[in-house]
C-alpha positions as CSV (number, residue, x, y, z in Angstrom):
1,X,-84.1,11.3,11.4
2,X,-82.1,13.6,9.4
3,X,-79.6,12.6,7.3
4,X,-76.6,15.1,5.9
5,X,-74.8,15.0,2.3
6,X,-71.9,16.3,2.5
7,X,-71.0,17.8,-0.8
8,X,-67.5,16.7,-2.0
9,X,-67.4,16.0,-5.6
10,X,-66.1,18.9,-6.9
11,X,-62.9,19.3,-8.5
12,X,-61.9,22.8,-6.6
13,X,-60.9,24.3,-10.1
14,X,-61.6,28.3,-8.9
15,X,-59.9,27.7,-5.5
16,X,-56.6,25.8,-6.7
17,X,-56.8,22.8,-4.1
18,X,-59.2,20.1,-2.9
19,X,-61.7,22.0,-1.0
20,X,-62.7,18.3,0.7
21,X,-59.9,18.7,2.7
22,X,-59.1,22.5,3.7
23,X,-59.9,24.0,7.1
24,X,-60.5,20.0,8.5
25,X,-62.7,19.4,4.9
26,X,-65.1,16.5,5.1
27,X,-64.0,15.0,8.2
28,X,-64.4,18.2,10.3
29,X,-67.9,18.9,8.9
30,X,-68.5,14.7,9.6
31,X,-67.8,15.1,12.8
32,X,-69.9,18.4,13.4
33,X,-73.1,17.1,12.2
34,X,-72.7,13.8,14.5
35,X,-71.5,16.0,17.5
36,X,-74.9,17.6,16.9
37,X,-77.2,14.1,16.8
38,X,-77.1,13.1,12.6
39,X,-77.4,9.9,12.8
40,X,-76.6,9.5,9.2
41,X,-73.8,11.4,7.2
42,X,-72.8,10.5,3.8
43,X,-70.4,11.9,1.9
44,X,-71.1,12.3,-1.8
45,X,-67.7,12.0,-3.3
46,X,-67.8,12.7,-7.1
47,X,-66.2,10.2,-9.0
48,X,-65.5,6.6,-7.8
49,X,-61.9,7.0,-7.5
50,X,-62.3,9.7,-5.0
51,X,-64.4,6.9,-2.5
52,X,-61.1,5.3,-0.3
53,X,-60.3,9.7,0.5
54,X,-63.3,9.8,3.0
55,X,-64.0,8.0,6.2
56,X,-67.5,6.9,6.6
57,X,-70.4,6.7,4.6
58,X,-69.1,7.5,1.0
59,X,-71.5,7.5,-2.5
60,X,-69.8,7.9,-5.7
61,X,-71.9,9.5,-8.3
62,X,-73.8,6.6,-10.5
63,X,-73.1,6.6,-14.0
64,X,-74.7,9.1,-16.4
65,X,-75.3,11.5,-13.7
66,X,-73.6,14.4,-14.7
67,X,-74.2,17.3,-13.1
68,X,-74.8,18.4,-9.2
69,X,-78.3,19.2,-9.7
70,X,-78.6,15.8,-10.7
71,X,-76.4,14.0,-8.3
72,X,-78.2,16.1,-5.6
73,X,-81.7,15.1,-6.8
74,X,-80.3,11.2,-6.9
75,X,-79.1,10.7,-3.4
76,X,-82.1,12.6,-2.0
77,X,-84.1,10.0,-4.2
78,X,-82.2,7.0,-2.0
79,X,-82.9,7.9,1.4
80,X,-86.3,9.0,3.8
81,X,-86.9,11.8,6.3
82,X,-85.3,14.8,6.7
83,X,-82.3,16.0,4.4
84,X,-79.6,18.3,5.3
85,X,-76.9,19.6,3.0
86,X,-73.6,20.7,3.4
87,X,-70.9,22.2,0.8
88,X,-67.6,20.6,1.7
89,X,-66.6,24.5,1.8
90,X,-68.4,25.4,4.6
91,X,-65.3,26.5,6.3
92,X,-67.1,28.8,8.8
93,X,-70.1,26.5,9.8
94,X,-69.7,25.1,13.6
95,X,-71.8,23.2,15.9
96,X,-74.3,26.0,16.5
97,X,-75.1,26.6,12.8
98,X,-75.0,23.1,12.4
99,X,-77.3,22.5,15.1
100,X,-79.8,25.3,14.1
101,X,-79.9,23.1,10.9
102,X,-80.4,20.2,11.5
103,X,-83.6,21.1,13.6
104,X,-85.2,23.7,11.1
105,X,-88.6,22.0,9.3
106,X,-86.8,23.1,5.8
107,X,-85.7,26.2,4.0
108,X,-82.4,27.7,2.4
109,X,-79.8,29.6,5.3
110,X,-79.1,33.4,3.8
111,X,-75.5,34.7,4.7
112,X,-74.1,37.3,6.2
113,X,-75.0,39.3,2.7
114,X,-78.5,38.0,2.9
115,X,-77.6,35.6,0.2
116,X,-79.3,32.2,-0.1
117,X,-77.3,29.5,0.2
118,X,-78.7,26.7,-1.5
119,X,-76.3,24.0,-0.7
120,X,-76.5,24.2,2.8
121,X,-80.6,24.0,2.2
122,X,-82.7,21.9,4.9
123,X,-85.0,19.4,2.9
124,X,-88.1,18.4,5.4
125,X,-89.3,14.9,4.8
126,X,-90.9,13.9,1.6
127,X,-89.2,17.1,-0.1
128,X,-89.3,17.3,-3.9
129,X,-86.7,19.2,-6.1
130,X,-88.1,22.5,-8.3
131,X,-87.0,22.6,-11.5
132,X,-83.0,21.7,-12.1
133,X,-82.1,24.0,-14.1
134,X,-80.0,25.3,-11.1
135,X,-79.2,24.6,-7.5
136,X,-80.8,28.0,-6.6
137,X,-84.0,26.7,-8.5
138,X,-83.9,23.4,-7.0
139,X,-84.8,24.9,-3.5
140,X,-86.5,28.2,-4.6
141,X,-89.7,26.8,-3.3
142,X,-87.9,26.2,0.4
143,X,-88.5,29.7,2.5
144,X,-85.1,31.6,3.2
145,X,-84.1,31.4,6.8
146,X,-82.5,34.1,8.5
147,X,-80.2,32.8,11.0
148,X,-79.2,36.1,12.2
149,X,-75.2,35.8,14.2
150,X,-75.1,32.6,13.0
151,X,-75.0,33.8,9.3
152,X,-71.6,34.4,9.0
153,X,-71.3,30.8,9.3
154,X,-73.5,30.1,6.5
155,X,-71.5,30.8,3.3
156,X,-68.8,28.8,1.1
157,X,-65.8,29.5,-0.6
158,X,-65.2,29.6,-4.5
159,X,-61.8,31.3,-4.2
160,X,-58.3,31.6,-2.3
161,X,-59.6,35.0,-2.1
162,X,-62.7,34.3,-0.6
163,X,-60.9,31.9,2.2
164,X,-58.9,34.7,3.5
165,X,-61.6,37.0,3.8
């Protein structure tokens, strides 16, 4: 069984708006990964108040978890198999990305740019985090996958700039 994180605690700062809920947010990339046989999607909302915004399964980050390397490392402490994660900014990511995902044995997506994408990393079962220093070092152990068409739908957005691109 796999089970995706969405990644929705962020406070969109760079991009001027709630990322959780551009281009169909959370709920669009909810209902992608069950279209495509997750039979477990929770959303990892940030702070507590943000819980009643999302439909589903929602976590709130536990107290005296800070930062995302941490929260990250947590909820893939509290659950077993397979892990799948997914940005809430994954405005170009669709069913066959998605799919492709979800049935990979683990490893980081590279975009269009040949970029590894860290937060949309495949976690096989009994996966361990690198060093947290970073998100990038958390998965640097993870082989990069090359999607090839299907990279374009493997990056994020940090920017309006970036979403109109």
């Amino acid at each position: 069984m796999v089970t995706v994180f969405i990644l929705a605690g962020g406070k969109s700062t760079r991009m001027g708006a709630d990322k959780a809920f551009m281009n169909g947010g959370v709920e669009r990339i909810r209902s992608i990964a069950m279209e495509c046989g997750a039979k477990r999607v929770i959303t990892l909302c940030g702070d507590a108040e943000r819980s009643h915004l999302f439909r589903g399964e929602v976590w709130p980050d536990p107290i005296g978890v800070c930062s995302l390397m941490e929260v990250i490392s947590w909820a893939m402490g509290q659950v077993q198999g397979r892990i799948q994660l997914v940005p809430c900014d994954a405005f170009s990511l669709e069913a066959g990305g998605m799919r492709v995902l979800l049935e990979t044995e683990g490893g980081v997506p590279m975009d269009r740019s040949g970029q590894r994408q860290p937060l949309l990393s495949s976690c096989p079962d009994g996966f361990i985090a690198n060093d947290q220093s970073s998100v990038s070092s958390m998965f640097s152990i993870l082989p990069s996958l090359d999607l090839g068409e299907l990279a374009g739908q493997m990056e994020n957005f940090n920017s309006p700039r970036d979403e109109s691109s």
